[in-house]
C-alpha positions in Angstrom: 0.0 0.0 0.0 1.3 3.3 -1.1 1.0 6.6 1.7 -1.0 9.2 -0.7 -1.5 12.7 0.3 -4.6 11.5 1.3 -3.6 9.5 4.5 -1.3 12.0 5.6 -3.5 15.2 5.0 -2.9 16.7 8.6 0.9 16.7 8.0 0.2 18.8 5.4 -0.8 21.4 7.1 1.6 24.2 8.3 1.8 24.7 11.9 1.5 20.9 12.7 3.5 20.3 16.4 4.3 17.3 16.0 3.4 13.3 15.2 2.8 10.6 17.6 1.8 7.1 17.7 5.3 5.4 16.5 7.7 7.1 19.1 6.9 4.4 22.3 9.4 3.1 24.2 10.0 -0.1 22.9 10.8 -3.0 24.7 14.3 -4.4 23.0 16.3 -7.3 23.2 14.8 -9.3 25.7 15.5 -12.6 23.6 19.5 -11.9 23.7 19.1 -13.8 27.2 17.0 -16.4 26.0 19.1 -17.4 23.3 23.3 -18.5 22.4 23.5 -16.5 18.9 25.6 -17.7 16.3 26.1 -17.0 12.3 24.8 -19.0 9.3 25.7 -18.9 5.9 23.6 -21.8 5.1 20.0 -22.2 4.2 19.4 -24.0 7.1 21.5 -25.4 10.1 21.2 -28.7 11.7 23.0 -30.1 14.9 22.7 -33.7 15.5 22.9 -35.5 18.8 25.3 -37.8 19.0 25.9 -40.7 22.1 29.3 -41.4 23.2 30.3 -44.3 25.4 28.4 -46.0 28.6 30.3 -46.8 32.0 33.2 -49.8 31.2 32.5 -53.0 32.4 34.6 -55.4 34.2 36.3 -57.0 32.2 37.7 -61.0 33.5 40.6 -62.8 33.4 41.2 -64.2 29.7 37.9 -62.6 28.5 37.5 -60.6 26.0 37.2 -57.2 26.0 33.5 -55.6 25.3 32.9 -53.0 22.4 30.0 -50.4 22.2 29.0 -48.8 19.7 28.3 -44.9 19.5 25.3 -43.7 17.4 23.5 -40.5 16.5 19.9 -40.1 17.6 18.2 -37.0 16.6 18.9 -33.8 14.9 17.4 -30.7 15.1 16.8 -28.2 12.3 17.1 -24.5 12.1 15.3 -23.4 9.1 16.1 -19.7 8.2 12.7 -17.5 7.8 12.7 -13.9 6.4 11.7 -11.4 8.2 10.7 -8.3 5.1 8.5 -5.2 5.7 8.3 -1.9 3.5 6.5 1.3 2.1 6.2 3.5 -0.2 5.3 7.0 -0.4 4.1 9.2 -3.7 6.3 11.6 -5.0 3.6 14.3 -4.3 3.3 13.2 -1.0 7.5 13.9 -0.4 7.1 17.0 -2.6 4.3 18.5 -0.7 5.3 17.3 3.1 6.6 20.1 4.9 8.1 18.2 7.8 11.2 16.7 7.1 11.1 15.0 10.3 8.5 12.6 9.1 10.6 11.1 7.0 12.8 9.8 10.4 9.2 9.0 12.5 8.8 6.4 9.9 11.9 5.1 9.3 11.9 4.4 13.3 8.8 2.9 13.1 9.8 0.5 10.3 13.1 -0.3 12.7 10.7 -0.5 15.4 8.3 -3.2 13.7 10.8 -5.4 12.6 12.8 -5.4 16.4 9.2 -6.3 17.9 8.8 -9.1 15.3 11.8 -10.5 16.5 11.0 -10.4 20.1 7.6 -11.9 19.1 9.0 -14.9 17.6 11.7 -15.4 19.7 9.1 -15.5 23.0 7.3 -18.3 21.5 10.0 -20.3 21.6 9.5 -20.2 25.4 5.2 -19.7 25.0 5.3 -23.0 23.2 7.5 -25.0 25.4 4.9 -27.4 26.8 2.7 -28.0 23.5 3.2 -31.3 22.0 2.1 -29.6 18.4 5.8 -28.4 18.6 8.3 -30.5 18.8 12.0 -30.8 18.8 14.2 -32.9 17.3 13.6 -35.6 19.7 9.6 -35.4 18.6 8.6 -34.0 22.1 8.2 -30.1 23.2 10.9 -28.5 24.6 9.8 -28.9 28.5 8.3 -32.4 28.4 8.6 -35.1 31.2 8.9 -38.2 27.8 12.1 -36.9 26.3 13.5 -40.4 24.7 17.1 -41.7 25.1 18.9 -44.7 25.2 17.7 -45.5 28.7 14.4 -44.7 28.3 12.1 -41.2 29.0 14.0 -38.1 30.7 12.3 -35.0 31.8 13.0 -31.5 32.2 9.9 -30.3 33.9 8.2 -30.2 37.3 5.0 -30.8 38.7 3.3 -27.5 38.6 4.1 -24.9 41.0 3.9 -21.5 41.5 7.5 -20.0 41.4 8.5 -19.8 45.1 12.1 -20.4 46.7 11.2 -23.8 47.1 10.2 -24.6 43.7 13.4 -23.1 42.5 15.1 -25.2 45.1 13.5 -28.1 44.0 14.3 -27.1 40.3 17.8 -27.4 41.5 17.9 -30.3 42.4 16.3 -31.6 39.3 18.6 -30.0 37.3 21.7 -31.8 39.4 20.1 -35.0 38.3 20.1 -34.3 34.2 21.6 -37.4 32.8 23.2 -37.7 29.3 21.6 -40.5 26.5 23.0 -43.3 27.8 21.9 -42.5 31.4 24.9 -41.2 32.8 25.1 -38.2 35.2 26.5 -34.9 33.8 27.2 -31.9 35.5 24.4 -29.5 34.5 24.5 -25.8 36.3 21.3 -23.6 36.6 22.3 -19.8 35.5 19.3 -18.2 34.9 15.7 -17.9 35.5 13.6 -16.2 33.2 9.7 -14.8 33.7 6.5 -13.1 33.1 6.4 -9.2 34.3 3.5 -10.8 36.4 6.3 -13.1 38.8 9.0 -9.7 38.7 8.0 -9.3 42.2 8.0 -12.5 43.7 11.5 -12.8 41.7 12.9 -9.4 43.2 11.8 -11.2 46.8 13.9 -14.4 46.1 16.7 -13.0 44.7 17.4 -9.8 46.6 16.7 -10.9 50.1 19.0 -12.2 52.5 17.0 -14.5 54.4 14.4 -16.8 53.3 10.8 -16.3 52.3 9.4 -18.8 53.8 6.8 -18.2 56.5 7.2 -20.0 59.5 4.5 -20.5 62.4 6.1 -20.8 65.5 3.6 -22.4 68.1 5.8 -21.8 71.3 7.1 -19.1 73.2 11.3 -18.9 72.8 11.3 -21.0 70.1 14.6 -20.7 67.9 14.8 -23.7 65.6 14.2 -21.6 62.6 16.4 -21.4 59.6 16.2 -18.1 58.0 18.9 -18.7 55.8 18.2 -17.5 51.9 20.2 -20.9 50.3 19.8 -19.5 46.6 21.7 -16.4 47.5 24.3 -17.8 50.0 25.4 -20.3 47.4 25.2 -18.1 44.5 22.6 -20.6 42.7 21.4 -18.7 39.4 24.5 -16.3 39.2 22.8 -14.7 35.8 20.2 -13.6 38.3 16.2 -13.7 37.1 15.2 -11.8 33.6 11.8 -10.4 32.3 10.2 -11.0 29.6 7.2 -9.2 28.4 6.1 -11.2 25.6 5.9 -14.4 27.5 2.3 -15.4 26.9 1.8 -17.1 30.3 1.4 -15.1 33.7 2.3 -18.4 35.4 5.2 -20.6 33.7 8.9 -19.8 34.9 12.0 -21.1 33.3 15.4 -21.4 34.5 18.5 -22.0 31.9 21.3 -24.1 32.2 24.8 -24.4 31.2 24.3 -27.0 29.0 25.8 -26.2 25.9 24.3 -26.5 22.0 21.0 -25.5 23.6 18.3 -23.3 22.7 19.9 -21.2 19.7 19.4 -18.0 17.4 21.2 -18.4 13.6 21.7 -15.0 12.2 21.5 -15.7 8.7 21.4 -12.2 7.2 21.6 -8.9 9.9 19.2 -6.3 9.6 19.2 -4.2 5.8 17.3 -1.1 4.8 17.1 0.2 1.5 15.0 2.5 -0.7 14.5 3.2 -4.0 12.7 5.9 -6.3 10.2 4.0 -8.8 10.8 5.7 -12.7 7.1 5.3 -13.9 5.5 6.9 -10.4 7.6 8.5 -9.4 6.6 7.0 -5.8 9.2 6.7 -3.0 10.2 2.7 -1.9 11.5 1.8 2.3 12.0 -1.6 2.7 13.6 -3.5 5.9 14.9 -7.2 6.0 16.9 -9.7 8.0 16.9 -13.6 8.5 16.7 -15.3 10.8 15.9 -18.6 13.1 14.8 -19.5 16.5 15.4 -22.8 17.9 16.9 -25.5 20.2 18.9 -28.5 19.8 20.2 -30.2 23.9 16.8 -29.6 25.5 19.0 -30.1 29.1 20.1 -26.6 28.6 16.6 -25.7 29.8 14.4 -26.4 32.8 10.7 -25.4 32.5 7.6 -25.0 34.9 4.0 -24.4 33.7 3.3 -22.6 37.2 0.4 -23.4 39.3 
């Protein structure tokens, strides 16, 4: 759709103060903590798991020895989307404008549209986490309790809770238990947890207090068996601390991320280009904004996911 004098008859008019509606704070680069970025120069990228070796047997005297075989079990696929959005403006329109500053308004708010598309898609990544109806390479969502290996179903997920300290403690402790394909115990390390603007404050209570926030009733006079201790804080659990996210769909479900590595990833394939271009025949005025791009995730162990209570 081309911007005619027309649409913009108001800025027109001489003594106009000034145009709003594109000049919001916007809410940027939440997804740089949600995802490891990394180039592409590919169509598409895939990662494939691949399973190393189980625990040696014992082997006996004049036996032979035992040989295992390593195998790959799933890949996952990044598949590069394009991300395009443009105007155009008539050549009376730019001839007849008298505010040269409306030429920047919606240049921003082309910028602007394409930054909150990326947030968008990148958030749902995280909004779709539970649904079945989108899978990962292994053919199970991100957060499931069925994720299939060697040694049968894994899980990294919790019974739904509301995000409290214990929750997080016992998210913790799940997390310490993350085993590899063939079973085997790796040392997984929560970093981060990530919410809805609707848990910032019981977050900002976790995190930033010293002692715990859990109430206790204490049913005699001079009793001092209470801990008071704030364990996530005193051990430096999380060290990333707790992020925001506004886009997250759900008021309830917390995340926490792990050091796991090959995890949930963003390909750049092509960075952010404008352009623009005068049109011979019209004479109309072209903007146009593009990148590519992918959102995705290949270990799920490098996340841990809660649907909240």
């Amino acid at each position: 759709m081309t911007i005619t004098r027309a649409s913009i008859a108001k800025q027109l008019i001489p003594g106009l103060n000034a145009v709003f509606g594109t000049a919001y704070k916007a809410v940027e680069n939440e997804h740089s903590v949600l995802f490891d970025q990394e180039k592409s120069n590919r169509s598409f990228e895939q990662e494939v798991m691949f399973v190393g070796l189980g625990q040696a047997p014992e082997k006996l005297e004049g036996q032979s020895i035992f040989y295992e075989d390593m195998q790959e079990t799933y890949t996952a696929t990044y598949n590069h989307v394009v991300i395009a959005l443009g105007f155009a403006v008539t050549e009376e329109a730019v001839e007849d404008n008298l505010y040269s500053e409306n030429s920047r308004v919606r240049a921003q708010a082309l910028g602007r549209a394409l930054a909150v598309t990326k947030q968008v898609r990148a958030a749902d990544v995280y909004n779709n986490a539970f649904s079945a109806s989108y899978p990962g390479g292994d053919t199970v969502a991100l957060c499931a309790s069925t994720h299939p290996t060697l040694t049968g179903n894994q899980t990294n997920t919790g019974s739904n809770a509301a995000l409290s300290e214990s929750a997080i403690e016992q998210a913790i402790i799940d997390i310490a238990n993350f085993k590899d394909e063939r079973g085997i115990l790796i040392s997984a390390q929560a970093l981060s947890l990530h919410i809805p603007p609707a848990l910032m404050f019981t977050a900002a209570k976790i995190f930033d207090s010293t002692l715990s926030t859990t109430l206790y009733n204490v049913t005699s006079v001079g009793a001092t068996s209470r801990n008071d201790i704030n364990a996530i804080r005193s051990k430096g659990i999380l060290p990333r601390g707790y992020h925001i996210n506004h886009r997250f769909s759900s008021t309830t479900a917390w995340f926490i991320r792990t050091d796991v590595p090959n995890g949930l990833k963003h390909f750049v394939r092509t960075p952010l280009k404008t352009g623009s271009e005068g049109d011979f025949d019209t004479g109309n005025f072209r903007y146009k904004a593009r990148e590519r791009y992918s959102f995705g995730w290949s270990d799920w162990r490098a996340i841990y996911g809660n649907q909240g209570a």
